[in-house]
Kinemage of the C-alpha trace (Angstrom):
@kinemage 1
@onewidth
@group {chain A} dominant
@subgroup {mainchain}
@vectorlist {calphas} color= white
{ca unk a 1} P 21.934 -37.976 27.291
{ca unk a 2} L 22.215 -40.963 24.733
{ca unk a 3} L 18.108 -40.859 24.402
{ca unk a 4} L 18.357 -37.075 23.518
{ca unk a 5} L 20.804 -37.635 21.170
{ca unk a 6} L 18.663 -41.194 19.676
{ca unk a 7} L 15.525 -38.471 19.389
{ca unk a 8} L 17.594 -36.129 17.673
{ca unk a 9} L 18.689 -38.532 15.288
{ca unk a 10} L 15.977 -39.867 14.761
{ca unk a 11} L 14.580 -36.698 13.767
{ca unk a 12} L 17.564 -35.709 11.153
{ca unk a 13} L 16.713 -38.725 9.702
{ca unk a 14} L 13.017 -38.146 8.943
{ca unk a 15} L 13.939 -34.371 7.510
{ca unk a 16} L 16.490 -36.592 5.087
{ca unk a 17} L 13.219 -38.822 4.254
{ca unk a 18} L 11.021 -36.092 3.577
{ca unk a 19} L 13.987 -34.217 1.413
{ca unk a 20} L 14.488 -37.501 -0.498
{ca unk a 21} L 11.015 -38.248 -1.108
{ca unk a 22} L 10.291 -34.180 -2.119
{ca unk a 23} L 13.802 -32.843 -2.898
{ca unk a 24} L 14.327 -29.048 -3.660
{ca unk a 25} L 14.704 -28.189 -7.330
{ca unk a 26} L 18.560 -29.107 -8.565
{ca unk a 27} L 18.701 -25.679 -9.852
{ca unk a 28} L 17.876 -22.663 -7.540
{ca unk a 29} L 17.701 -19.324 -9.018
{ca unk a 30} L 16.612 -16.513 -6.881
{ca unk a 31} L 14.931 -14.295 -9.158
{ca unk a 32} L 11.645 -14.677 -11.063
{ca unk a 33} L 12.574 -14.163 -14.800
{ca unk a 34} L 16.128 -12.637 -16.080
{ca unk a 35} L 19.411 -13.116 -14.359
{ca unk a 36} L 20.223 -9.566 -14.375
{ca unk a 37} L 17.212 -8.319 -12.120
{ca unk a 38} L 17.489 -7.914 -8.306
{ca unk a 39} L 16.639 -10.523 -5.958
{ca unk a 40} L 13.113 -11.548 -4.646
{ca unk a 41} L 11.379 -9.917 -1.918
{ca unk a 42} L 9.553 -12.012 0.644
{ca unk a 43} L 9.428 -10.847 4.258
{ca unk a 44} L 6.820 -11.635 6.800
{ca unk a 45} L 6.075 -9.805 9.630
{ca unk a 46} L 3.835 -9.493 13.052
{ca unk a 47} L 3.183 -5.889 12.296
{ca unk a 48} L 1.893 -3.803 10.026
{ca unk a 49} L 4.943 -0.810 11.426
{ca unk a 50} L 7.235 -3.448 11.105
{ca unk a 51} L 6.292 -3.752 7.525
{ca unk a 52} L 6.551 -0.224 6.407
{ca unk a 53} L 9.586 0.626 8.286
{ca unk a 54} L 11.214 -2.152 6.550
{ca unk a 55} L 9.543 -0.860 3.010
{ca unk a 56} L 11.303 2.301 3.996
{ca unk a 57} L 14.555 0.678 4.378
{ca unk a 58} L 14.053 -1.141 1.021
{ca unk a 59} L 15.493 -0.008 -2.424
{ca unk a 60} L 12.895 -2.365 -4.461
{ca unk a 61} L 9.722 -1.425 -5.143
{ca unk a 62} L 7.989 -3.375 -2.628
{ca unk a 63} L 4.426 -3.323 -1.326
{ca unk a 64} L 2.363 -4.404 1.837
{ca unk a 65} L -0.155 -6.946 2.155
{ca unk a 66} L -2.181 -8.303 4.784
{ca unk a 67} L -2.669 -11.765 5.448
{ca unk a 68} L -5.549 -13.254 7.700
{ca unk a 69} L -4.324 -16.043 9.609
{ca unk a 70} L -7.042 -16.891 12.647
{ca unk a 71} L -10.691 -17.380 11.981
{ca unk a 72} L -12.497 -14.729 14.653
{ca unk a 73} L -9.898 -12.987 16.498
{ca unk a 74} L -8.869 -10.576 13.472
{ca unk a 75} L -5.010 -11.233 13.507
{ca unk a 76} L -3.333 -10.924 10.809
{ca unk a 77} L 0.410 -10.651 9.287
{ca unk a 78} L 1.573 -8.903 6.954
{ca unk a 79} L 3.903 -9.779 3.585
{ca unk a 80} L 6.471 -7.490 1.988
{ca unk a 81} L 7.008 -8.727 -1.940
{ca unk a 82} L 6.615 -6.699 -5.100
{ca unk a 83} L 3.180 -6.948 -7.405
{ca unk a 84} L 4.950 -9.479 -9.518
{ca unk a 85} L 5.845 -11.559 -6.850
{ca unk a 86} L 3.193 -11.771 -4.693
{ca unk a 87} L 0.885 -12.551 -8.458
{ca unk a 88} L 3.180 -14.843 -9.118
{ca unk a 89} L 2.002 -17.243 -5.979
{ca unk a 90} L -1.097 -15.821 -5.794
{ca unk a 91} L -2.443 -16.195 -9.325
{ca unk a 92} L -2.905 -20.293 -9.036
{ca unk a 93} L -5.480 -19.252 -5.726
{ca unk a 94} L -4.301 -23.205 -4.320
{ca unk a 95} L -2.668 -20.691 -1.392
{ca unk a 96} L -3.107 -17.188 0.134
{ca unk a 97} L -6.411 -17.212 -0.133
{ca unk a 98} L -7.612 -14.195 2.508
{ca unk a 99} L -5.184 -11.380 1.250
{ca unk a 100} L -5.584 -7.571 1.912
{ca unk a 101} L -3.997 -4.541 0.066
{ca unk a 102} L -2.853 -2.387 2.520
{ca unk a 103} L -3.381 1.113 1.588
{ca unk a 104} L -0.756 3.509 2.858
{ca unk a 105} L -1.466 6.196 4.728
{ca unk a 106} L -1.002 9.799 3.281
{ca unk a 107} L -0.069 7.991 -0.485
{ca unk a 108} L -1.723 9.026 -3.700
{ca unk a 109} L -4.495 6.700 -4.493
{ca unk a 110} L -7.718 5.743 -6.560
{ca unk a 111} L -11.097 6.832 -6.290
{ca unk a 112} L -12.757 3.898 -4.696
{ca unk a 113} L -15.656 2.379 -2.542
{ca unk a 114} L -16.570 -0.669 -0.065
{ca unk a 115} L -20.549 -1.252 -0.973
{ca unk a 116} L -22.568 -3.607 1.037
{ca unk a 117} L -26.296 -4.212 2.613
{ca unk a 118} L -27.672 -6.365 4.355
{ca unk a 119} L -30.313 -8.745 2.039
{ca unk a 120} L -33.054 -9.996 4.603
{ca unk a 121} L -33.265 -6.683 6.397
{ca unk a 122} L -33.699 -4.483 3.011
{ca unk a 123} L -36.237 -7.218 0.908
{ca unk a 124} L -36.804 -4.611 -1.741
{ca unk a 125} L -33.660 -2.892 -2.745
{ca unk a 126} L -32.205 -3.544 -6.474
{ca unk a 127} L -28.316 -3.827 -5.870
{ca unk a 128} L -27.482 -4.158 -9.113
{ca unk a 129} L -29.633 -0.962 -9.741
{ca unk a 130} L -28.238 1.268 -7.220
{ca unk a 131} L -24.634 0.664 -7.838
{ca unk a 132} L -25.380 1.770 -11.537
{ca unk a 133} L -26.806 5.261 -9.858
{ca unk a 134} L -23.915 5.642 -7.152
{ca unk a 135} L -21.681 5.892 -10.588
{ca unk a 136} L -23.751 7.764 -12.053
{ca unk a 137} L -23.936 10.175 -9.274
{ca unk a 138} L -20.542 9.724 -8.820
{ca unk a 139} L -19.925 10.527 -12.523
{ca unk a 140} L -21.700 13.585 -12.641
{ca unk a 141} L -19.741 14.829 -9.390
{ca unk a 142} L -16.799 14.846 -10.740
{ca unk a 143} L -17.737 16.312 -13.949
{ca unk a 144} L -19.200 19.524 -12.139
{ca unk a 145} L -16.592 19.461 -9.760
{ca unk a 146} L -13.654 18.732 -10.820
{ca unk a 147} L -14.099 19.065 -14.891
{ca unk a 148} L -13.384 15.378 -14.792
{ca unk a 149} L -15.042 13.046 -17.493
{ca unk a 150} L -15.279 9.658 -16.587
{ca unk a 151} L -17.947 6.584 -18.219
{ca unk a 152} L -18.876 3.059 -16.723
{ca unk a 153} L -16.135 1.705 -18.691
{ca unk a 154} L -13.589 3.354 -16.114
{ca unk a 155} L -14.846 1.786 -12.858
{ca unk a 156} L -13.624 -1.962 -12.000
{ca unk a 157} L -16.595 -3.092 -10.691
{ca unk a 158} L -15.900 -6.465 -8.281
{ca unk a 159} L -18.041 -8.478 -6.114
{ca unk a 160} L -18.889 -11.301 -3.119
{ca unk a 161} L -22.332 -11.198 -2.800
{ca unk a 162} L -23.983 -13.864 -0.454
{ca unk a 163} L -27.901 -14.999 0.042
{ca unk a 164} L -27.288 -12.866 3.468
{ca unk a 165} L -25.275 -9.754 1.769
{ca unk a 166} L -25.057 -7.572 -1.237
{ca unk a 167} L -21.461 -6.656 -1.676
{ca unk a 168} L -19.830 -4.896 -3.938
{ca unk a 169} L -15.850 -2.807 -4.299
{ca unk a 170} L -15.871 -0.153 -6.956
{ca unk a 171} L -12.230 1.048 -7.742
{ca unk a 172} L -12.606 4.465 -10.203
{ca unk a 173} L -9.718 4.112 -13.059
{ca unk a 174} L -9.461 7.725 -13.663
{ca unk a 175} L -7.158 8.981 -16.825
{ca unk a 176} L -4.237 11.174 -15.343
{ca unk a 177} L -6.590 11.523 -12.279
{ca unk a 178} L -6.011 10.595 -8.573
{ca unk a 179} L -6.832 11.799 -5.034
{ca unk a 180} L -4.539 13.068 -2.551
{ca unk a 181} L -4.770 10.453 0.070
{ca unk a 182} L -7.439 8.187 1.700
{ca unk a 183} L -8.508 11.308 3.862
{ca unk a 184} L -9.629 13.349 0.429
{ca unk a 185} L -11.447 10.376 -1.047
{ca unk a 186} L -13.608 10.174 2.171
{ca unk a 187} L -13.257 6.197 2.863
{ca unk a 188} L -11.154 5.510 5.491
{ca unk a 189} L -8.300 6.888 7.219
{ca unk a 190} L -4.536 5.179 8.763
{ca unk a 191} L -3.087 2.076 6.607
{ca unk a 192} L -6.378 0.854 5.676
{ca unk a 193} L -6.706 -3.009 4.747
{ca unk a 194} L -8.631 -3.700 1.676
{ca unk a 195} L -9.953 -6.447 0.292
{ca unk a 196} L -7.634 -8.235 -2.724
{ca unk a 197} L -9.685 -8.993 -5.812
{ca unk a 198} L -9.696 -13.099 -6.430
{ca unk a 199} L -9.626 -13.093 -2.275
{ca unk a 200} L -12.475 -14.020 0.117
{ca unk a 201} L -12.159 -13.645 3.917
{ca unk a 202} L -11.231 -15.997 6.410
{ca unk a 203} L -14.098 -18.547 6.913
{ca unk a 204} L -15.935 -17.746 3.939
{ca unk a 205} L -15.695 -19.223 0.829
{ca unk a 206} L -16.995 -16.445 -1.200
{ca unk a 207} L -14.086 -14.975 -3.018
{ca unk a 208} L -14.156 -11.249 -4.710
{ca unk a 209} L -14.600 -11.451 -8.442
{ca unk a 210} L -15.572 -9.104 -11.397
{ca unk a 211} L -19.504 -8.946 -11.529
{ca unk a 212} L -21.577 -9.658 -14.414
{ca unk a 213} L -22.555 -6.333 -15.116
{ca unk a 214} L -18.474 -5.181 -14.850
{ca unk a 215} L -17.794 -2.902 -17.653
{ca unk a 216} L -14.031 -2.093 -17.245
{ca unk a 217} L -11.546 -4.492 -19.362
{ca unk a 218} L -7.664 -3.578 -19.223
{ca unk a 219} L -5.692 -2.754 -22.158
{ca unk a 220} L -4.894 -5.877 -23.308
{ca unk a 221} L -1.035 -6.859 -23.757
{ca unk a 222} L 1.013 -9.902 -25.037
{ca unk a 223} L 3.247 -9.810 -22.140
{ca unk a 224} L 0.747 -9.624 -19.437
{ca unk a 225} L -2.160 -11.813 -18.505
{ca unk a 226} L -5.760 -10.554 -18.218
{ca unk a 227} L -5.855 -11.736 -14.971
{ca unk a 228} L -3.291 -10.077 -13.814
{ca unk a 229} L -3.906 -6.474 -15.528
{ca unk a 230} L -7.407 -7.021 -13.495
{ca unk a 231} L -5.121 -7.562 -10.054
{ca unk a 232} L -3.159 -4.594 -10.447
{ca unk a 233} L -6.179 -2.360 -11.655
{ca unk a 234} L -7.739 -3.199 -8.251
{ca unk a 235} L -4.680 -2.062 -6.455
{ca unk a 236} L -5.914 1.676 -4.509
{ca unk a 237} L -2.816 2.713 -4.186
{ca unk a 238} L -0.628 1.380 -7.387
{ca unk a 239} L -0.868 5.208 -8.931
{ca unk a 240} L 2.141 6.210 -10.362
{ca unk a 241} L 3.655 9.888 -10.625
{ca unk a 242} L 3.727 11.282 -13.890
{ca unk a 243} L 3.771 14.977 -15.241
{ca unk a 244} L 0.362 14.909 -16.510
{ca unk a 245} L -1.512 13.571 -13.158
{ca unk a 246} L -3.386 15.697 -11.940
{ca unk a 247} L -4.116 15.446 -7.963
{ca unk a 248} L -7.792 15.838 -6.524
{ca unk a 249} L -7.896 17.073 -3.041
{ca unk a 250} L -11.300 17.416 -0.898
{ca unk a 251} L -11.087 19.524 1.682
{ca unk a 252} L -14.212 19.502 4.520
{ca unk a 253} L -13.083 22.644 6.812
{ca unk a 254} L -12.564 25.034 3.274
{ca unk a 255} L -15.819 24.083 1.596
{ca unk a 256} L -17.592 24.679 5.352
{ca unk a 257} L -16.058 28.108 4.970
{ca unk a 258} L -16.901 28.881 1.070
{ca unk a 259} L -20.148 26.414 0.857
{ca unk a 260} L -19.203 23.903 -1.794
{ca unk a 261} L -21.262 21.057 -1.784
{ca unk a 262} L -21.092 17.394 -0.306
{ca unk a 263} L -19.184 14.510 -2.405
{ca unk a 264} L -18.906 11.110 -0.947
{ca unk a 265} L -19.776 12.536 2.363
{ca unk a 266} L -16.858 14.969 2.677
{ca unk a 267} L -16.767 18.756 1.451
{ca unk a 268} L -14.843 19.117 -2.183
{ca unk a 269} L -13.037 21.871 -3.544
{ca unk a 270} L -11.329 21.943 -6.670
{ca unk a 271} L -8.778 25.235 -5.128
{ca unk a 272} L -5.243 24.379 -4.631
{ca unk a 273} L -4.212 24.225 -0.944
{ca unk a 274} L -2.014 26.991 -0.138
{ca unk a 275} L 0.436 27.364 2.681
{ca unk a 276} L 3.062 24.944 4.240
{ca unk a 277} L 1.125 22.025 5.550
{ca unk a 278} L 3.781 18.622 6.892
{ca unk a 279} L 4.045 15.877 4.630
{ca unk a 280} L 5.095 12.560 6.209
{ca unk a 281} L 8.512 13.111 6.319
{ca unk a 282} L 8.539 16.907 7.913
{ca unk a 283} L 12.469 16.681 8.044
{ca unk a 284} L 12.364 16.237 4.115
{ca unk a 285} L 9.910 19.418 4.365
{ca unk a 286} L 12.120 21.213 5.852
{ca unk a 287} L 15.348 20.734 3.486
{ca unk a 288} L 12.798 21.794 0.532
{ca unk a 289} L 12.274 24.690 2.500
{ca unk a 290} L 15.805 25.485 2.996
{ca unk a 291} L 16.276 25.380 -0.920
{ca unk a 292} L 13.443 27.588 -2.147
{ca unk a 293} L 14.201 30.253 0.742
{ca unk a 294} L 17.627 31.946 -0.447
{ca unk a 295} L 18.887 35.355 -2.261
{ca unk a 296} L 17.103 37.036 -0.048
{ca unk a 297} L 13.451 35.035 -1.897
{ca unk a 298} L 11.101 33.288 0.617
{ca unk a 299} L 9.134 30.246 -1.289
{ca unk a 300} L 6.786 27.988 0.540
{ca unk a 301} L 5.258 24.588 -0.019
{ca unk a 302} L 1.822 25.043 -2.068
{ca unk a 303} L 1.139 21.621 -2.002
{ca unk a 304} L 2.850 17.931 -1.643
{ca unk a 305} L 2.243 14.476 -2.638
{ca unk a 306} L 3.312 11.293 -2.174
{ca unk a 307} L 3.550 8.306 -4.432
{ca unk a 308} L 3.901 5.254 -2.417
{ca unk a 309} L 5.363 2.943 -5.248
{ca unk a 310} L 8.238 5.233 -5.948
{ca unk a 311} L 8.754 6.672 -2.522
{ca unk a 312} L 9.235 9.666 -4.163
{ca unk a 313} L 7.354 12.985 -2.464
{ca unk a 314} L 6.179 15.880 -5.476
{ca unk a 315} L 6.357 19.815 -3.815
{ca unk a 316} L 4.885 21.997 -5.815
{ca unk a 317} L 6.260 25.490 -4.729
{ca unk a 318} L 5.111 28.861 -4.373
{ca unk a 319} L 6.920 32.459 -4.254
{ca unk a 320} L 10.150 30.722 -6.267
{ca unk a 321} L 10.712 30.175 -9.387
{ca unk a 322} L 13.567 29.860 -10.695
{ca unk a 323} L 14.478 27.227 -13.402
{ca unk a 324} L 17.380 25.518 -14.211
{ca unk a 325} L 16.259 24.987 -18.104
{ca unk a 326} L 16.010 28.836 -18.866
{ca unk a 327} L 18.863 29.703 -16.138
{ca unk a 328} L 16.552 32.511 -14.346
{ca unk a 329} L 13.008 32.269 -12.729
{ca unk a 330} L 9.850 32.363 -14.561
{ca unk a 331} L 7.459 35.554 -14.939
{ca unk a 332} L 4.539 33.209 -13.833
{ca unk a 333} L 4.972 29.676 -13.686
{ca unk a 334} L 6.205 27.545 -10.993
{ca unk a 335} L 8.485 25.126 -10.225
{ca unk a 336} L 8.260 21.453 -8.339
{ca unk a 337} L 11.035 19.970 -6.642
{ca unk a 338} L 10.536 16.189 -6.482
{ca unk a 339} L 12.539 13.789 -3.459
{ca unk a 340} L 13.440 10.270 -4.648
{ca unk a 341} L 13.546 8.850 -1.302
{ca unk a 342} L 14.674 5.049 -2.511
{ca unk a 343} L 17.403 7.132 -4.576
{ca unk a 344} L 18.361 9.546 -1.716
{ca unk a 345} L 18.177 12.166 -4.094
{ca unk a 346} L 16.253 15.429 -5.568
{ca unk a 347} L 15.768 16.788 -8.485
{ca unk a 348} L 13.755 19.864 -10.086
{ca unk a 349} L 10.764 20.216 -13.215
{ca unk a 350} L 8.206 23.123 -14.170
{ca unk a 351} L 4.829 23.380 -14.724
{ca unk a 352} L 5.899 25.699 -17.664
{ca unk a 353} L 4.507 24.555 -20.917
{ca unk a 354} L 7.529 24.728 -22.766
{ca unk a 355} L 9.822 22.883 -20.046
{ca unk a 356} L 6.953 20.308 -19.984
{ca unk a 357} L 6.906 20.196 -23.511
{ca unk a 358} L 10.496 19.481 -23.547
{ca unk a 359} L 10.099 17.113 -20.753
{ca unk a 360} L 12.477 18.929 -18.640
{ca unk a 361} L 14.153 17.217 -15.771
{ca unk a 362} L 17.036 18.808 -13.704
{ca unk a 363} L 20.127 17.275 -12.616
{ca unk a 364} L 19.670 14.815 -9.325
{ca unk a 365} L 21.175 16.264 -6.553
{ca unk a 366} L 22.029 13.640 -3.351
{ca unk a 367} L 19.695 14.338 -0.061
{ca unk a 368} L 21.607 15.520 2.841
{ca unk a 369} L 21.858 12.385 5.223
{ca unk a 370} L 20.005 13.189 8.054
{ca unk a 371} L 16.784 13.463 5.630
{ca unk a 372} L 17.371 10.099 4.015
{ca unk a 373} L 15.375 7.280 4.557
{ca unk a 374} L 17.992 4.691 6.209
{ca unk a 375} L 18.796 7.575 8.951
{ca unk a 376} L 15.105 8.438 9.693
{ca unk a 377} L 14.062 4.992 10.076
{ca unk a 378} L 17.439 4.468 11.958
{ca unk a 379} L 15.999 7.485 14.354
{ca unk a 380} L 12.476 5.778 14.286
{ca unk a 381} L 13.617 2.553 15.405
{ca unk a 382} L 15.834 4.537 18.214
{ca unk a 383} L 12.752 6.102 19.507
{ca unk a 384} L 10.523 3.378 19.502
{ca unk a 385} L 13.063 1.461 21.617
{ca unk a 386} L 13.202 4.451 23.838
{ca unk a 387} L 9.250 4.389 24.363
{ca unk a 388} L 9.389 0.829 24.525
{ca unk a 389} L 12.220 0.955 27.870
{ca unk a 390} L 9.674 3.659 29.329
{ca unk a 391} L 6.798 1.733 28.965
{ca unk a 392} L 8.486 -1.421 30.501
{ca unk a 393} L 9.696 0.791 33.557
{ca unk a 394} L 6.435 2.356 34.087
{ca unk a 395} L 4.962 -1.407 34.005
{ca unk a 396} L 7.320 -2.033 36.430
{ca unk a 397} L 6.638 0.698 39.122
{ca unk a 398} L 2.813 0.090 38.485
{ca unk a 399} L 2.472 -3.562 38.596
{ca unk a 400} L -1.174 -3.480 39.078
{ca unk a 401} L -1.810 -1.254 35.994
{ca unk a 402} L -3.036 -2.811 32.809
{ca unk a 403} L -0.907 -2.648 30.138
{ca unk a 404} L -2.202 -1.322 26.761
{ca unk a 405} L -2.698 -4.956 24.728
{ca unk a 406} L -5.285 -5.805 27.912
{ca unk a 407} L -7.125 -2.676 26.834
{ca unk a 408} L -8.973 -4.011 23.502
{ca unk a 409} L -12.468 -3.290 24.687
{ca unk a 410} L -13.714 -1.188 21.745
{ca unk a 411} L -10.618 -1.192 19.671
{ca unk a 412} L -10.572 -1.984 15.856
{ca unk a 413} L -8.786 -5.854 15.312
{ca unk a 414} L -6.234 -3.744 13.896
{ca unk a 415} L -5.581 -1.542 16.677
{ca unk a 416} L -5.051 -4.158 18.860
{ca unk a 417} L -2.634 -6.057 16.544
{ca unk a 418} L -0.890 -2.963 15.758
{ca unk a 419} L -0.626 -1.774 19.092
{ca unk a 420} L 0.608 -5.123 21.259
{ca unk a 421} L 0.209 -8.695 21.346
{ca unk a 422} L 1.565 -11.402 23.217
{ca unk a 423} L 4.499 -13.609 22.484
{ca unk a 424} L 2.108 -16.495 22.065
{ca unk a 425} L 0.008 -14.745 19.569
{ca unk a 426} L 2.885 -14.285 17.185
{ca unk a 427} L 3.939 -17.871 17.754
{ca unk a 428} L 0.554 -19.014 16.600
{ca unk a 429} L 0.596 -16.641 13.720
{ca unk a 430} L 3.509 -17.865 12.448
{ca unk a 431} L 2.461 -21.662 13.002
{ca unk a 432} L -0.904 -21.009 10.746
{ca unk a 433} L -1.696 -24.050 8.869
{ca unk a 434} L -2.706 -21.683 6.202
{ca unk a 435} L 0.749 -19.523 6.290
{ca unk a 436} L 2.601 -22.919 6.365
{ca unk a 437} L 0.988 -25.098 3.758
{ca unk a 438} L 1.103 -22.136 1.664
{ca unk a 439} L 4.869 -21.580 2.066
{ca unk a 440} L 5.470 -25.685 1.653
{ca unk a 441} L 3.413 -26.120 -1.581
{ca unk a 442} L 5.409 -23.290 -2.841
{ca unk a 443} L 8.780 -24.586 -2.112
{ca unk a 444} L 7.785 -28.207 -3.275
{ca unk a 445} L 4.593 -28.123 -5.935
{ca unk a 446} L 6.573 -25.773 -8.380
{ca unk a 447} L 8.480 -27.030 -11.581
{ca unk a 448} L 12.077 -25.744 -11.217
{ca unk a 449} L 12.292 -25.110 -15.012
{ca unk a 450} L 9.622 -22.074 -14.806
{ca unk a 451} L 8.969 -21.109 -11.158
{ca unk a 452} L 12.118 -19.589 -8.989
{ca unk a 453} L 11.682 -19.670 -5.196
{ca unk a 454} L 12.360 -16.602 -2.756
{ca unk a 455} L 14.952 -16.497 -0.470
{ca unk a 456} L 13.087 -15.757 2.092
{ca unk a 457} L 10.869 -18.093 1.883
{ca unk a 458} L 12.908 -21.457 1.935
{ca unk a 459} L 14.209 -19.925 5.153
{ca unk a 460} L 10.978 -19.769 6.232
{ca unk a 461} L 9.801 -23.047 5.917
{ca unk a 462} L 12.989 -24.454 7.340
{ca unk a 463} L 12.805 -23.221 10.155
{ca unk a 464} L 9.410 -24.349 10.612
């Protein structure tokens, strides 16, 4: 007993060394810049559900990134923080250096593309040459299309080229213009991870960086860096709602039907969508329903979209129009009704040129509680425990039966982080020497007179 207390002691003393020879900052604020904003945002966790449900649950506007943390085995974790957070660590590149955006699925994003070739097998090809013609292409596609004009000057245009690979990311910075989801650009599907700019992947030293022949520069601004106007241009999904974007859908099984050509390898058509189709919250479908189907008028959901920074879902309606501007419903026009899920509330505007003119904005009206966010995810989490319990009982009546992390044969690295992974794996995720010297230069490198220090993340290290 006394030598497990002298080791114990001897270890409380060391911490006390290391704390006097690198003491925290005197003065610990919480918060990045002014007083009166809301406290940082750092959360790490083993999967990329995990993450989202918890951005669900979150008032803040809070995004997802991906972290690679093992050279060869694909696993990564995944950090919850805001834009200005995460740039705020991120912009000196001395840590997180293998970061991925991860593009909700279902959310509003950019027009963008993943370009690469190998060199030695295709000896002849002009990279720098074909890229100009995929925008051009691209360009001229929209144009006919869509009526959409758009020069060189609107595509951020980033690189990582090797003597072994062209590579290239092309992120389209369309005015007022955005797709529908990942599905309608014709990229990739799920919560795809993508590349951040300024990041190279793990084992490489090759980072991602504007090219040469880049012709996209931000707006420049006094308050904001050029560095970090570049970061949040190559975000896919930072697209926020306003009343002038205007949503591109592509649609493969309606241009089979009325033979509209081919763009980026999936059918386009510039028609609206009409009929009820589920957004990803059908219970919140349902309540919009409920209020556009009344004295004796039956309304339906033309359309919806969802804007992943706000967490805010846009109907646009058909078959109802009444407006609470004028006080009756319009001859022609209709109406949108617009969920604030981080608010809990709803609200109503017009595609009417006056009301939009008048920037017309009904009064916010509080979401019943079984369709807010804290009581779905409540119900998520419920169910997933329920599966869990089966799954655990069916393991144990079929001992012999592999379970489905064994089954990784074929699967995506994400599919098999996503879908199980050992205890062990998550405790060597979390002891990354990457993850950890990251989290102790942060704590201990910073001045305490302009850098703050989240929360979370002196926990973290603590505890490691």
């Amino acid at each position: 007993m006394n030598r497990k207390w002298e080791a114990k002691l001897k270890q409380i003393e060391e911490r006390a060394s290391h704390y006097e020879r690198k003491p925290l900052s005197s003065v610990y604020r919480p918060r990045l810049s002014k007083p009166e904003e809301p406290p940082s945002i750092w959360r790490l966790f083993h999967r990329q559900a995990q993450a989202f449900n918890f951005v669900k649950s979150c008032r803040e506007d809070v995004h997802v990134f991906a972290l690679e943390c093992k050279v060869g085995d694909g696993q990564r974790i995944y950090l919850v923080t805001t834009y200005a957070e995460f740039w705020f660590y991120y912009k000196s590149r001395k840590n997180l250096l293998h970061c991925y955006e991860v593009i909700p699925e279902n959310a509003v994003c950019k027009l963008y593309f993943d370009l690469e070739f190998n060199k030695p097998a295709n000896p002849g090809a002009d990279g720098k040459k074909m890229v100009a013609l995929l925008i051009q292409y691209v360009r001229k596609a929209l144009q006919e299309l869509y009526g959409v004009n758009c020069s060189a000057e609107d595509v951020l245009n980033l690189h990582s080229s090797t003597d072994e690979k062209f590579s290239r990311h092309l992120i389209f910075q369309l005015h007022d213009v955005a797709f529908k989801d990942n599905i309608h650009v014709g990229v990739y599907t799920r919560n795809r991870n993508f590349r951040l700019y300024k990041s190279s992947k793990i084992g490489k030293r090759v980072a991602l960086e504007v090219t040469e022949d880049n012709r996209f520069f931000p707006t420049q601004s006094k308050d904001v860096s050029d560095e970090y106007q570049y970061f949040l241009s190559s975000l896919v999904s930072n697209v926020r709602f306003s009343d002038t974007l205007r949503i591109l859908t592509c649609e493969p099984s309606q241009n089979k039907q009325k033979g509209v050509g081919y763009f980026n390898s999936i059918g386009t058509s510039v028609e609206t969508i009409e009929g009820f189709r589920c957004s990803p919250y059908p219970e919140v479908d349902h309540f919009v329903l409920s209020l556009v189907n009344k004295d004796g008028i039956k309304g339906g959901i033309r359309r919806w979209n969802y804007f992943f920074p706000e967490e805010l879902l846009v109907y646009d309606i058909c078959k109802y129009r009444w407006c609470e501007n004028i006080g009756r419903a319009h001859k022609s026009n209709n109406i949108m009704i617009l969920v604030d899920l981080k608010n809990e509330v709803w609200y109503q505007k017009c595609h009417d040129p006056v009301c939009k003119a008048e920037n017309f904005k009904s009064d916010c009206f509080p979401l019943p509680a079984e369709v807010c966010l804290l009581f779905l995810f409540k119900e998520e989490e419920e169910f997933t425990t329920d599966e869990a319990d089966e799954t655990r009982s069916n393991e144990t009546q079929n001992p012999h039966k592999p379970s489905p992390s064994r089954l990784s044969t074929g699967a995506s690295a994400d599919a098999v982080w996503d879908n199980g992974i050992d205890d062990a794996y998550f405790l060597e995720a979390t002891e990354d020497a990457e993850l950890a010297e990251a989290a102790e230069n942060s704590l201990l490198s910073y001045n305490s007179e302009v850098d703050e220090i989240p929360d979370e993340l002196i926990i973290e290290v603590l505890q490691e």
